[in-house]
PDB file of N, CA, C and O in Angstrom:
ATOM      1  N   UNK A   1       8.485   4.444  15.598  1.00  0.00           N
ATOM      2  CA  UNK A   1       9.342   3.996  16.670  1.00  0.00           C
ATOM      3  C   UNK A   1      10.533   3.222  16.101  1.00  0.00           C
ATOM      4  O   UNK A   1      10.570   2.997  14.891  1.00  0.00           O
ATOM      5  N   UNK A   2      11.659   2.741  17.043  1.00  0.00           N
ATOM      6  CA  UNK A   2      12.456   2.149  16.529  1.00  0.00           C
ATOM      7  C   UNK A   2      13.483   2.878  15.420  1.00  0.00           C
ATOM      8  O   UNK A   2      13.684   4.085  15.550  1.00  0.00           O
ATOM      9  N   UNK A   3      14.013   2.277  14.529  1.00  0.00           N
ATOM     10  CA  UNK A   3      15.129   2.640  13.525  1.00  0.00           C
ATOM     11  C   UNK A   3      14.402   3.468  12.657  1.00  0.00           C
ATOM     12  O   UNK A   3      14.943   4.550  12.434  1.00  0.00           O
ATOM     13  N   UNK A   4      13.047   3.209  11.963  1.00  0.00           N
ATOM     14  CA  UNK A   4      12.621   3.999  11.525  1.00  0.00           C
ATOM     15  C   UNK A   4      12.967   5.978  11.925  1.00  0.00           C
ATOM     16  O   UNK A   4      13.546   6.903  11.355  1.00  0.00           O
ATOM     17  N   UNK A   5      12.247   5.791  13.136  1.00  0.00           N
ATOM     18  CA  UNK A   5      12.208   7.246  13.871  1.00  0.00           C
ATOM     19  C   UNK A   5      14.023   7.512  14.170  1.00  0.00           C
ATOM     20  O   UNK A   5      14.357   8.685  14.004  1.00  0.00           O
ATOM     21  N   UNK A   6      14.974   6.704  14.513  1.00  0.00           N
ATOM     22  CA  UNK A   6      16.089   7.033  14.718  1.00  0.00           C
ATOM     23  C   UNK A   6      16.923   8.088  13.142  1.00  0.00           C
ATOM     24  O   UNK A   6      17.571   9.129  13.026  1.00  0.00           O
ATOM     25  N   UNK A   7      16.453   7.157  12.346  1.00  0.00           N
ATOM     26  CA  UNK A   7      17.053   7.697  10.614  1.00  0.00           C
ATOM     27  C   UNK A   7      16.578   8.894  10.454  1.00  0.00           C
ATOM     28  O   UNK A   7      17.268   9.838  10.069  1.00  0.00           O
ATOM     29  N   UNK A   8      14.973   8.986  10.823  1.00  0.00           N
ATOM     30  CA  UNK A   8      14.288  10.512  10.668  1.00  0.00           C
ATOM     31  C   UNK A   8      15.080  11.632  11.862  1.00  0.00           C
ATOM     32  O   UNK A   8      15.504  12.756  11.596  1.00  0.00           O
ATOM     33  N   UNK A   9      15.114  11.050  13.001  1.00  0.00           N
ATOM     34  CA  UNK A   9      15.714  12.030  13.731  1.00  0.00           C
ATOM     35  C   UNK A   9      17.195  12.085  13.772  1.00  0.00           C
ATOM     36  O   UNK A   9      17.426  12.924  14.643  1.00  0.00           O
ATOM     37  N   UNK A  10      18.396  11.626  13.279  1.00  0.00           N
ATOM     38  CA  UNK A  10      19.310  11.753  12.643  1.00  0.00           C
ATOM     39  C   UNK A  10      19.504  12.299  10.994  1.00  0.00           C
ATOM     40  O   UNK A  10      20.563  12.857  10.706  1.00  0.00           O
ATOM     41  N   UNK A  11      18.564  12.134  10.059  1.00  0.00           N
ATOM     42  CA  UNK A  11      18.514  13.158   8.968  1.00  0.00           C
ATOM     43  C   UNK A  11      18.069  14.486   9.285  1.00  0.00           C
ATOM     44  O   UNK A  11      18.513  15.471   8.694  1.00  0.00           O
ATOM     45  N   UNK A  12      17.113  14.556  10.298  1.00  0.00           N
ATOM     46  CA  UNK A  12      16.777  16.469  10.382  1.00  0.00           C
ATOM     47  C   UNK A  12      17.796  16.846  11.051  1.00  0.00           C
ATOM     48  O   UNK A  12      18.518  17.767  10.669  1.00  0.00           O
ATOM     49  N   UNK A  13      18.067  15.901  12.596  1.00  0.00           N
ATOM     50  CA  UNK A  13      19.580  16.933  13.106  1.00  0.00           C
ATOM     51  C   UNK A  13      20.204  17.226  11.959  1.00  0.00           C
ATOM     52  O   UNK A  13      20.202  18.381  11.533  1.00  0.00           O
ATOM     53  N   UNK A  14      20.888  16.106  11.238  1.00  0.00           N
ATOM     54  CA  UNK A  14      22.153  16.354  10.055  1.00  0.00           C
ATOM     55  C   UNK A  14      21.503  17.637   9.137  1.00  0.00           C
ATOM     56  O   UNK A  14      22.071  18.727   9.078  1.00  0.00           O
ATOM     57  N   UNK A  15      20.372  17.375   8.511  1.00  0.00           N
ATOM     58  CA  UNK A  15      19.807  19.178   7.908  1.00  0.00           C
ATOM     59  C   UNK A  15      20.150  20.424   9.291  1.00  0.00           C
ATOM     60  O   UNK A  15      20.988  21.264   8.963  1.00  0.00           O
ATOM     61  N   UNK A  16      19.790  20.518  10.200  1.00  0.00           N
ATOM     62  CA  UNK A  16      19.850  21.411  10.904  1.00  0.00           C
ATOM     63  C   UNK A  16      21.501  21.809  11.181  1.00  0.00           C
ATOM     64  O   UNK A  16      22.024  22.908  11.367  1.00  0.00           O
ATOM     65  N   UNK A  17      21.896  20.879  11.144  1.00  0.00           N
ATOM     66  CA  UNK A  17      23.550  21.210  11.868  1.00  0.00           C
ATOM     67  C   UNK A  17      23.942  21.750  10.454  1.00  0.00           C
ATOM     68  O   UNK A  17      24.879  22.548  10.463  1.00  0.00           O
ATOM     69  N   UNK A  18      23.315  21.414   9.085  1.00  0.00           N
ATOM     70  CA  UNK A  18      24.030  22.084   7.930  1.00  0.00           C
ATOM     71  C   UNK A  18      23.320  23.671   7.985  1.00  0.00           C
ATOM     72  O   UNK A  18      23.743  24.381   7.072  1.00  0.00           O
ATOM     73  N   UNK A  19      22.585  24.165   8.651  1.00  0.00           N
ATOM     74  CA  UNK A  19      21.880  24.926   8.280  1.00  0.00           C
ATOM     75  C   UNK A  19      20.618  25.528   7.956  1.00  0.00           C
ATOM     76  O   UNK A  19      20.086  26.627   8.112  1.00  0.00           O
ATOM     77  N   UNK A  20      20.272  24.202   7.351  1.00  0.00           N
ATOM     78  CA  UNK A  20      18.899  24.305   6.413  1.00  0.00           C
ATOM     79  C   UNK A  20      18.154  24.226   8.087  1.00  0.00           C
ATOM     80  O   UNK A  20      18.352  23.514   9.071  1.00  0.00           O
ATOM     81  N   UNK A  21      17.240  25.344   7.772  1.00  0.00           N
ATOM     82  CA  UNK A  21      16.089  25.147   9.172  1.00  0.00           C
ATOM     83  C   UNK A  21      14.523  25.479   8.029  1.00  0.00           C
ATOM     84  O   UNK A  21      13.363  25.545   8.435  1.00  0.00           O
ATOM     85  N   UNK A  22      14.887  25.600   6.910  1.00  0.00           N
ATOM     86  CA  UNK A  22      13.181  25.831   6.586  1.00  0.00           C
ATOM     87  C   UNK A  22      13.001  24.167   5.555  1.00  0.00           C
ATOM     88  O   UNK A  22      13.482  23.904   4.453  1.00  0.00           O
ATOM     89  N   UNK A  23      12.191  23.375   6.399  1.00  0.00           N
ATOM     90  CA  UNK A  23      11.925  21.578   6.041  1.00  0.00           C
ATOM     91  C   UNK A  23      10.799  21.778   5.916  1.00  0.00           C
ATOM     92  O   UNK A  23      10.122  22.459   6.686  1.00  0.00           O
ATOM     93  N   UNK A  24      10.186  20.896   4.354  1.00  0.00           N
ATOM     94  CA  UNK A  24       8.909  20.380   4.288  1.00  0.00           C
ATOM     95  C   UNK A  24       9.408  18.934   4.083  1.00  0.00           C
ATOM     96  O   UNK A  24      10.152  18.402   3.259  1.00  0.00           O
ATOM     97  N   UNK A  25       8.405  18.321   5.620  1.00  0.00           N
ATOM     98  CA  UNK A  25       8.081  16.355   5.918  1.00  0.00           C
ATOM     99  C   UNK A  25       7.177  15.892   4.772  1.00  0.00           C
ATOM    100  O   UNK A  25       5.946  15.867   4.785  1.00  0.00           O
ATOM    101  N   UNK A  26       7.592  15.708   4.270  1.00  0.00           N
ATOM    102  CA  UNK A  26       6.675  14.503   3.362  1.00  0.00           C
ATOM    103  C   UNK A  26       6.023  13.449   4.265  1.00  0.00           C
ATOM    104  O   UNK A  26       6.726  12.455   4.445  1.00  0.00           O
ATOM    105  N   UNK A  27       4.731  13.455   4.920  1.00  0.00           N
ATOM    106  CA  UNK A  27       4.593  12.676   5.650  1.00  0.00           C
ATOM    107  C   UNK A  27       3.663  11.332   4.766  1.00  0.00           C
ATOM    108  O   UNK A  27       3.424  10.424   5.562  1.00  0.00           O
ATOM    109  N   UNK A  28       3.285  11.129   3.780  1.00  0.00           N
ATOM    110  CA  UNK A  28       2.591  10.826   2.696  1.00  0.00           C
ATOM    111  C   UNK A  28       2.811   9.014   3.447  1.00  0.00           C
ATOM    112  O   UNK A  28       2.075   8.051   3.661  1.00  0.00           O
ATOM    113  N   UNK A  29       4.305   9.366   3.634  1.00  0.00           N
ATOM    114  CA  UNK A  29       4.270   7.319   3.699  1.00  0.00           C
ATOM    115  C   UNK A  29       4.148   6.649   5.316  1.00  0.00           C
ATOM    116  O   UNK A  29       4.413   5.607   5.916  1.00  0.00           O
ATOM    117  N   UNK A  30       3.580   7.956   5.552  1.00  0.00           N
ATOM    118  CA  UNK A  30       3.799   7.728   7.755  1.00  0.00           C
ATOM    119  C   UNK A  30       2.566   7.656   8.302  1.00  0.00           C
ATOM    120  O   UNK A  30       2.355   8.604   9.058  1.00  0.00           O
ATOM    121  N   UNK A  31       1.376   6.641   8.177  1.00  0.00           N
ATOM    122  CA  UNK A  31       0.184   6.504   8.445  1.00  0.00           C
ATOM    123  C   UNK A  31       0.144   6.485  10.087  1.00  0.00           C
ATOM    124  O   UNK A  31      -0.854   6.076  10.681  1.00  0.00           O
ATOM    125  N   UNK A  32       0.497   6.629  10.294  1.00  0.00           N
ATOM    126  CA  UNK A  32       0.583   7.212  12.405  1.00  0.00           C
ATOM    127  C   UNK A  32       1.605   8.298  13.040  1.00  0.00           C
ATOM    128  O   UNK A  32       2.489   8.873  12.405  1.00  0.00           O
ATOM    129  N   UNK A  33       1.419   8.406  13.915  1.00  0.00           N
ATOM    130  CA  UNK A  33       2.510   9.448  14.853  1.00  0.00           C
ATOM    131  C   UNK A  33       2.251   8.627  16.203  1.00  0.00           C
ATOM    132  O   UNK A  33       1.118   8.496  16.667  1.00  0.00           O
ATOM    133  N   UNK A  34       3.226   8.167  16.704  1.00  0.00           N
ATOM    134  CA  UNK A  34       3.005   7.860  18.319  1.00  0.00           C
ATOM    135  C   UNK A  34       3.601   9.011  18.948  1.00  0.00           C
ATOM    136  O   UNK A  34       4.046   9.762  18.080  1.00  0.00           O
ATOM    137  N   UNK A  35       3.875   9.655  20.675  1.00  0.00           N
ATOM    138  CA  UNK A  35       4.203  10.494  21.426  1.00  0.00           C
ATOM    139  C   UNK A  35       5.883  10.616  21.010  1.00  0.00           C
ATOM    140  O   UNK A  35       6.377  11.728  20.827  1.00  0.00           O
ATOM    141  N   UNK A  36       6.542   9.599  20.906  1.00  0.00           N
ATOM    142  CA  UNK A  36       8.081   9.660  20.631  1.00  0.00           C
ATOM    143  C   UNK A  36       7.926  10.832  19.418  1.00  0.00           C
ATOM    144  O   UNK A  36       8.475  11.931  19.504  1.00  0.00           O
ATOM    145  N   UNK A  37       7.274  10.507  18.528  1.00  0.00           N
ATOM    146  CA  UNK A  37       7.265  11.199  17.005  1.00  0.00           C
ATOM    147  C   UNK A  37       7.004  12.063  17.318  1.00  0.00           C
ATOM    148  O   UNK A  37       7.971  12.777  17.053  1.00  0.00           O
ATOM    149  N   UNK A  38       6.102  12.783  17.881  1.00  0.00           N
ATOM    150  CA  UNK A  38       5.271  14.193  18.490  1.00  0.00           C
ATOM    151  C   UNK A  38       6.331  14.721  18.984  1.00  0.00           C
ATOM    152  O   UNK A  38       6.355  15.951  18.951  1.00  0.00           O
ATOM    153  N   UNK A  39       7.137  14.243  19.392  1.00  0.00           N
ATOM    154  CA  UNK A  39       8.185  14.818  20.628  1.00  0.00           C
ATOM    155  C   UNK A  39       9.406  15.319  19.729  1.00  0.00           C
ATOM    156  O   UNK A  39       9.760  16.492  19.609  1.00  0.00           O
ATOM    157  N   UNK A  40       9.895  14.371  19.211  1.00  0.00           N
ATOM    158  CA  UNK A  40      10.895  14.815  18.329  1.00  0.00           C
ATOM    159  C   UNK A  40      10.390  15.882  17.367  1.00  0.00           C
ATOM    160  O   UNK A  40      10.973  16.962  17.459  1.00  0.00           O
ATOM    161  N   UNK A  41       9.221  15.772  16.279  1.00  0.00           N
ATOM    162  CA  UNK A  41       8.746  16.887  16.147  1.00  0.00           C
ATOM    163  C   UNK A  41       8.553  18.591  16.377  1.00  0.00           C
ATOM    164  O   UNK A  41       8.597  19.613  15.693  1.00  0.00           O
ATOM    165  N   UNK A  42       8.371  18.291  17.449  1.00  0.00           N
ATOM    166  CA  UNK A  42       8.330  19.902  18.560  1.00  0.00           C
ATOM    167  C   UNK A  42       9.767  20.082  18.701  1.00  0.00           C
ATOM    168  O   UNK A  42      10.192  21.180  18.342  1.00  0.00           O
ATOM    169  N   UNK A  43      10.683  19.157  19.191  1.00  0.00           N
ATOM    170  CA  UNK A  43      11.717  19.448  19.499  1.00  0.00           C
ATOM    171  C   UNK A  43      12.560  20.259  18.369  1.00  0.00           C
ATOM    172  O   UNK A  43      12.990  21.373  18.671  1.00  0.00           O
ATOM    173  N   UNK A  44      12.801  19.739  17.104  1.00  0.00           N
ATOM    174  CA  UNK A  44      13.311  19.783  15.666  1.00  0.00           C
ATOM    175  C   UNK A  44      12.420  21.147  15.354  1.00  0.00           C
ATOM    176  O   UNK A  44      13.010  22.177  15.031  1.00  0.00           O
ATOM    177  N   UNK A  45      10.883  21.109  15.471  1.00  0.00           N
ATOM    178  CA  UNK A  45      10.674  22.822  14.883  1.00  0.00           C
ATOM    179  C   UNK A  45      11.456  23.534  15.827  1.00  0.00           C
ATOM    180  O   UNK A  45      12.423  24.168  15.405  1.00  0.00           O
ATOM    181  N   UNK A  46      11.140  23.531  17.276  1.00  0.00           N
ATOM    182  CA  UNK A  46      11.953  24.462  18.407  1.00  0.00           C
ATOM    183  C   UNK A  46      13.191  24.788  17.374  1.00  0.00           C
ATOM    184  O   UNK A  46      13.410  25.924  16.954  1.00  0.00           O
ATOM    185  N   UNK A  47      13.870  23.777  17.067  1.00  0.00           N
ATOM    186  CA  UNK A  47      15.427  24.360  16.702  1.00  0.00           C
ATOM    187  C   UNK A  47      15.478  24.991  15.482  1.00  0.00           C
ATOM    188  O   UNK A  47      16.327  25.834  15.195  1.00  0.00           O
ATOM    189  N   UNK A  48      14.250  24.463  14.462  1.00  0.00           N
ATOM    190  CA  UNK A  48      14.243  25.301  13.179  1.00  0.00           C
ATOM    191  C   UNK A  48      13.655  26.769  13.468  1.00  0.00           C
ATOM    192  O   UNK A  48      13.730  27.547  12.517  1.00  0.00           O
ATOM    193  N   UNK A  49      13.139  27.201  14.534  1.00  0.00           N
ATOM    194  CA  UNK A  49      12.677  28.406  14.602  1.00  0.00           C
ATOM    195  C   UNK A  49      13.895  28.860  15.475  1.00  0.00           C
ATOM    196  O   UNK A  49      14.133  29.985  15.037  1.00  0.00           O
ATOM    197  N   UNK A  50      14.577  28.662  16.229  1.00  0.00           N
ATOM    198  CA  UNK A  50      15.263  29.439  16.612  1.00  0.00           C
ATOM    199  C   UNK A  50      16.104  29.681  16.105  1.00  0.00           C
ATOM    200  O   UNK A  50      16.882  30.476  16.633  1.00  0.00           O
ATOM    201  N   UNK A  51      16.507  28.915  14.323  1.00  0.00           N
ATOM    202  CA  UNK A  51      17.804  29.636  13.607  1.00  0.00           C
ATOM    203  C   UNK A  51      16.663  30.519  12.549  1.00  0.00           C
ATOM    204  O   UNK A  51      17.215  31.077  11.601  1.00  0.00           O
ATOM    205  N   UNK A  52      15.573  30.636  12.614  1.00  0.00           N
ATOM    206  CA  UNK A  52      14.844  31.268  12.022  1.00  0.00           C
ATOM    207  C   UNK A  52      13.463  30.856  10.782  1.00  0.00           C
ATOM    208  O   UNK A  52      12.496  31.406  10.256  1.00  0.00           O
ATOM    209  N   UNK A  53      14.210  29.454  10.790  1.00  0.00           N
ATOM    210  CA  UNK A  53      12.937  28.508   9.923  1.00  0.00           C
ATOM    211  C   UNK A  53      11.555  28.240  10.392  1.00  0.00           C
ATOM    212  O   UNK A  53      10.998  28.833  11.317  1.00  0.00           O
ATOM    213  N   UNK A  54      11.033  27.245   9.630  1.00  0.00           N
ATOM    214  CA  UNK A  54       9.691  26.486  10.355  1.00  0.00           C
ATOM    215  C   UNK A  54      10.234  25.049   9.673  1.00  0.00           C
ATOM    216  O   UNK A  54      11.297  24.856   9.082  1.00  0.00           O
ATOM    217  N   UNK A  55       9.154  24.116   9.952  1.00  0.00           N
ATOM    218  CA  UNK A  55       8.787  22.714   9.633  1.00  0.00           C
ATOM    219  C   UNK A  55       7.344  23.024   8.728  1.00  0.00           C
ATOM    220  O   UNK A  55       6.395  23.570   9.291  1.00  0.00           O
ATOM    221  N   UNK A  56       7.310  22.841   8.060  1.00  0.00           N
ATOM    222  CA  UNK A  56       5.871  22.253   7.103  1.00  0.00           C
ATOM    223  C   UNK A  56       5.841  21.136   7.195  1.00  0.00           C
ATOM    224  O   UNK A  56       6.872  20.469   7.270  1.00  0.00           O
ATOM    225  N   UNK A  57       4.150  20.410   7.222  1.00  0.00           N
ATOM    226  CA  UNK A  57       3.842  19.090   7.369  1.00  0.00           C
ATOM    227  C   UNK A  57       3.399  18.552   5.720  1.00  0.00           C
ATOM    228  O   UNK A  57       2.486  19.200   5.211  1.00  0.00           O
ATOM    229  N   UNK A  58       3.816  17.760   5.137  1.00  0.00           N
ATOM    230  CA  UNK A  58       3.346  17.622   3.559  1.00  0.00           C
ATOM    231  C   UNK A  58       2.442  16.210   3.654  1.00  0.00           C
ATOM    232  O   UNK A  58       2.959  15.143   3.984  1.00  0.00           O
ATOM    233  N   UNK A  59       1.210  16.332   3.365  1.00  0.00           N
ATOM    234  CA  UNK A  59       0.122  15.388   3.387  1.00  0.00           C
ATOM    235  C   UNK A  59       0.193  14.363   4.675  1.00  0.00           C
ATOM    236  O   UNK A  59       0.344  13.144   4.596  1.00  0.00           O
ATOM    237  N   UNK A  60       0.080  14.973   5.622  1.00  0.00           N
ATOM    238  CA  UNK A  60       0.146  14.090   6.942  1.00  0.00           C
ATOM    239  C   UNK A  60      -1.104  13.276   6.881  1.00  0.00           C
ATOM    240  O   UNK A  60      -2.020  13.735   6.197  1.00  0.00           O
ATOM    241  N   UNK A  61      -1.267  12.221   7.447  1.00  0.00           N
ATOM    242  CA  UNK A  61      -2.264  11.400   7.552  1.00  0.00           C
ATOM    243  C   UNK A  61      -3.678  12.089   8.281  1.00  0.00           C
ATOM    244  O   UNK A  61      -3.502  13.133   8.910  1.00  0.00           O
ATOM    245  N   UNK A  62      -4.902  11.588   8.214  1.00  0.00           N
ATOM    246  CA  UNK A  62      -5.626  11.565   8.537  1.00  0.00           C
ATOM    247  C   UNK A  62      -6.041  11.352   9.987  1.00  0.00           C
ATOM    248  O   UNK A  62      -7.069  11.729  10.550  1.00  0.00           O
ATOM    249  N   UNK A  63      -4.776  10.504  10.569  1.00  0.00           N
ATOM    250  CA  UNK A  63      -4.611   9.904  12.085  1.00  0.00           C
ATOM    251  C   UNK A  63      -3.687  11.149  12.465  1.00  0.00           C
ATOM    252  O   UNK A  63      -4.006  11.801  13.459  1.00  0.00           O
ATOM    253  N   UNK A  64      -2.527  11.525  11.708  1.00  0.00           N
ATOM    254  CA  UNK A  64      -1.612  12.224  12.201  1.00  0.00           C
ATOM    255  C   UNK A  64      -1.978  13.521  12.503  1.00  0.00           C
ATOM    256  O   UNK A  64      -1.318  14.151  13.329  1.00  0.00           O
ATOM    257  N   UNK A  65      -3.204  14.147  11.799  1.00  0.00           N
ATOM    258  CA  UNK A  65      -3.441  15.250  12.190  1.00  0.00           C
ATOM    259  C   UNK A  65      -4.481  15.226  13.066  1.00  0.00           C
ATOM    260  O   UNK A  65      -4.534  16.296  13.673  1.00  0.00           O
ATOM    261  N   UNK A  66      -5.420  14.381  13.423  1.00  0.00           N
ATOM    262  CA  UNK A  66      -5.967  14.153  14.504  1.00  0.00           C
ATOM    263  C   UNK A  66      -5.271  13.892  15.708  1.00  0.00           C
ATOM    264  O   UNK A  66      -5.502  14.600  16.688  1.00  0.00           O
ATOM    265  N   UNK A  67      -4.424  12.940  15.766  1.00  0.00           N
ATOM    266  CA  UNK A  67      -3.403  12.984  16.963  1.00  0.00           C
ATOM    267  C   UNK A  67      -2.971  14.292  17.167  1.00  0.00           C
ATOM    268  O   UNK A  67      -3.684  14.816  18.022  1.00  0.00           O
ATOM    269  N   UNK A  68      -2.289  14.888  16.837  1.00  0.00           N
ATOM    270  CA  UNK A  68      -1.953  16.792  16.689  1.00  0.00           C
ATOM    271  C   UNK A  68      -2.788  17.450  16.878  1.00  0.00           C
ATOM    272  O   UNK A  68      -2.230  18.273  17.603  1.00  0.00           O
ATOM    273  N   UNK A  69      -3.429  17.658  16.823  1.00  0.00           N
ATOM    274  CA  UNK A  69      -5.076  18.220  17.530  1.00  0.00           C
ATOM    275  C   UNK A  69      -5.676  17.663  18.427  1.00  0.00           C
ATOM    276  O   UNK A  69      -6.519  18.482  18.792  1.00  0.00           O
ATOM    277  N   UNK A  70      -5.793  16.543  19.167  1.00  0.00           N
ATOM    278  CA  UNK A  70      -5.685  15.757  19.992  1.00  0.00           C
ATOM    279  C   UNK A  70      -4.657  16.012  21.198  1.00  0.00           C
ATOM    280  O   UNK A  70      -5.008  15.782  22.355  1.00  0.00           O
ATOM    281  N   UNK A  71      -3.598  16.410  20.943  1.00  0.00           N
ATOM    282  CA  UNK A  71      -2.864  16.537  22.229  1.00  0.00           C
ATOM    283  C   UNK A  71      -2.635  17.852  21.715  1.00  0.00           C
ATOM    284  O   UNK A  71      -1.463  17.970  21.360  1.00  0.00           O
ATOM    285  N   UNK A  72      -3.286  18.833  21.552  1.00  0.00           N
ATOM    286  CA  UNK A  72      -3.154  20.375  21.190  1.00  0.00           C
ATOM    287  C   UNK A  72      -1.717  21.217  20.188  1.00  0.00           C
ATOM    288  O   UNK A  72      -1.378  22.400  20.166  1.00  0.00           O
ATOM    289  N   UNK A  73      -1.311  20.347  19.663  1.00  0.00           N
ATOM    290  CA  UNK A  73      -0.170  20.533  19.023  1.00  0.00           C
ATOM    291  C   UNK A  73      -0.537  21.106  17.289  1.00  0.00           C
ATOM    292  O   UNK A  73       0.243  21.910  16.779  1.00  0.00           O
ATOM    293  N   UNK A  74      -1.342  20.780  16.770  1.00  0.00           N
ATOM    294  CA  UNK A  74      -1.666  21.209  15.139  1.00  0.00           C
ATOM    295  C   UNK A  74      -1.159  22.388  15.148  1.00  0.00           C
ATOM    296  O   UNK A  74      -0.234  22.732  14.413  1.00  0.00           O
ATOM    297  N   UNK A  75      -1.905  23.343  16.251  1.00  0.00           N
ATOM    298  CA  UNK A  75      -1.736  24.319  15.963  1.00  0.00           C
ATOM    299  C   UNK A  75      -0.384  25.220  15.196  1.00  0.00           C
ATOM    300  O   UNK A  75      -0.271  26.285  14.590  1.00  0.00           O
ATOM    301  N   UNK A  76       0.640  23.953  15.683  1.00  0.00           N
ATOM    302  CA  UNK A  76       1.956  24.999  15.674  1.00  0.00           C
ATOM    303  C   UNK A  76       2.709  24.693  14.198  1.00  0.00           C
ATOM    304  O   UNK A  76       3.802  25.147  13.860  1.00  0.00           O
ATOM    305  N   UNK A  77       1.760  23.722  13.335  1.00  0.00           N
ATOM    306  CA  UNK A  77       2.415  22.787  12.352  1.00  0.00           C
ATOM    307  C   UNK A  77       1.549  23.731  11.099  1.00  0.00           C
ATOM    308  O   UNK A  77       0.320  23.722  11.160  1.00  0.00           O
ATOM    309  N   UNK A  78       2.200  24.488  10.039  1.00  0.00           N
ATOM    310  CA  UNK A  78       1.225  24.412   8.771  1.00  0.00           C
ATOM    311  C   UNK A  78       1.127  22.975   7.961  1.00  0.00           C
ATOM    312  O   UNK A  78       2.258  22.491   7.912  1.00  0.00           O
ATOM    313  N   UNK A  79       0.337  22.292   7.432  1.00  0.00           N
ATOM    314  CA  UNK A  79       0.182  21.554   6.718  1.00  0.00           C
ATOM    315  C   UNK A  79      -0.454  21.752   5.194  1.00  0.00           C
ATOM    316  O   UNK A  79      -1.333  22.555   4.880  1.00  0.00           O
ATOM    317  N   UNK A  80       0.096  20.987   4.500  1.00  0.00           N
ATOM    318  CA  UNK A  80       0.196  21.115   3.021  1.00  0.00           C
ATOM    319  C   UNK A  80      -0.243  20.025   2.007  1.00  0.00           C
ATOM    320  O   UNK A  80       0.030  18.879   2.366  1.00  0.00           O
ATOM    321  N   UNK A  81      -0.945  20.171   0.667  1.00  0.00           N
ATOM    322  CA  UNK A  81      -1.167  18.912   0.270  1.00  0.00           C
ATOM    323  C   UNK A  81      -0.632  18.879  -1.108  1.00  0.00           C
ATOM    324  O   UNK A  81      -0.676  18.028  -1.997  1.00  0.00           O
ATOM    325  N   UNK A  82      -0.204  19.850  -1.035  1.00  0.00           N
ATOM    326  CA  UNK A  82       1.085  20.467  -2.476  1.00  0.00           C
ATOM    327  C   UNK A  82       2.096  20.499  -2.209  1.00  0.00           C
ATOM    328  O   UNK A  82       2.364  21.306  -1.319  1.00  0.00           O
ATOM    329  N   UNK A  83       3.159  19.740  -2.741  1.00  0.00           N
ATOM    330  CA  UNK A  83       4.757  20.329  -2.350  1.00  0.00           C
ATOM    331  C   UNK A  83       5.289  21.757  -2.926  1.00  0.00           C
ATOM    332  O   UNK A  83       5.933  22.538  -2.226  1.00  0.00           O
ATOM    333  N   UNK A  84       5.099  21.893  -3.671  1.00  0.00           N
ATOM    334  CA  UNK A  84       5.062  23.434  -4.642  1.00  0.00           C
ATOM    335  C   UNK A  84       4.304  24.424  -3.767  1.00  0.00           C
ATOM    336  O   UNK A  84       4.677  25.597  -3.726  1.00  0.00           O
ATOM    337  N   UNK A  85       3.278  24.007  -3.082  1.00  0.00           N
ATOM    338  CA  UNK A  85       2.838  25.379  -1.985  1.00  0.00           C
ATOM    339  C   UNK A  85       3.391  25.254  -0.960  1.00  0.00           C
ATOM    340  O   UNK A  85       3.530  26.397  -0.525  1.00  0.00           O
ATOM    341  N   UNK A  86       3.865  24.462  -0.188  1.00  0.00           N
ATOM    342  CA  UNK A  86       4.817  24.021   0.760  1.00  0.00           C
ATOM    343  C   UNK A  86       6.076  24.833   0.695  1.00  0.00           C
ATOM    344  O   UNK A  86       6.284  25.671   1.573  1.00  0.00           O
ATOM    345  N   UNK A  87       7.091  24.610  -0.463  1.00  0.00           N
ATOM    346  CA  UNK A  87       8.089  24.890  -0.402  1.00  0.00           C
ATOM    347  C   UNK A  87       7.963  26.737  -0.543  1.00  0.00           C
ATOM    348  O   UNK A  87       8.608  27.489   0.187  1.00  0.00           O
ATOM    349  N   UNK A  88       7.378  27.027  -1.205  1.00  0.00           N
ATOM    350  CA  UNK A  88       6.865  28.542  -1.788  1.00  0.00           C
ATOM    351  C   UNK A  88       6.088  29.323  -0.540  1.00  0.00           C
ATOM    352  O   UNK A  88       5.972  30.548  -0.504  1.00  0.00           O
ATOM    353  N   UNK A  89       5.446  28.193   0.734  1.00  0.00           N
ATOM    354  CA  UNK A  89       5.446  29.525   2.007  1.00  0.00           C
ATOM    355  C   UNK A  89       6.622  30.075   2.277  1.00  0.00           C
ATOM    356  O   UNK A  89       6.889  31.256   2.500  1.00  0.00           O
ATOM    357  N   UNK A  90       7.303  29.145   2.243  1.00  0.00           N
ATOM    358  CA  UNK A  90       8.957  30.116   3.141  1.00  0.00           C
ATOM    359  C   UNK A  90       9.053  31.172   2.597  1.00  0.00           C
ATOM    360  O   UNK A  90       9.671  31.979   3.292  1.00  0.00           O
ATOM    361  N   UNK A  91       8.567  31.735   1.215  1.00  0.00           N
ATOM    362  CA  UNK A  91       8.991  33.133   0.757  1.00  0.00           C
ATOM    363  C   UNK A  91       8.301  33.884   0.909  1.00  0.00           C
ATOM    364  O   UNK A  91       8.560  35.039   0.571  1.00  0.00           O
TER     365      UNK A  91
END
């Protein structure tokens, strides 16, 4: 919440408006997700799939992927615990 989530959701717009729609989150240092985060989330893949990308999740928490499965959302997220296999689905 807060500035935190503002910087994250102002760096992916700024990736997206350049182009780049295929993102792996390093989520490694983000020990929660509240609904704001979930939201922006969905919103940001929506736009990476409609220029043709995805979002990869990179070592999401233990809470974070329970929350995501929890409000039925995992499903739509691959998650990763390698950055090297992460970056190497897109191909």
């Amino acid at each position: 919440m807060g500035p935190a989530l503002d910087r994250f959701n102002a760096t992916i717009l700024e990736l997206l408006g350049q182009g780049h729609s295929k993102l792996v989150l390093d989520l490694e240092g983000v020990p929660t997700i509240d609904s704001s985060g979930i939201g922006m989330l969905v919103r940001h893949l929506t736009t990476a799939k409609q220029a043709g990308g995805a979002i990869r999740l990179l070592k999401p928490s233990k809470f974070t992927l329970q929350t995501l499965k929890m409000v039925g959302l995992l499903n739509l997220f691959t998650t990763f615990d390698d950055e090297a296999v992460a970056v190497a689905s897109f191909q």
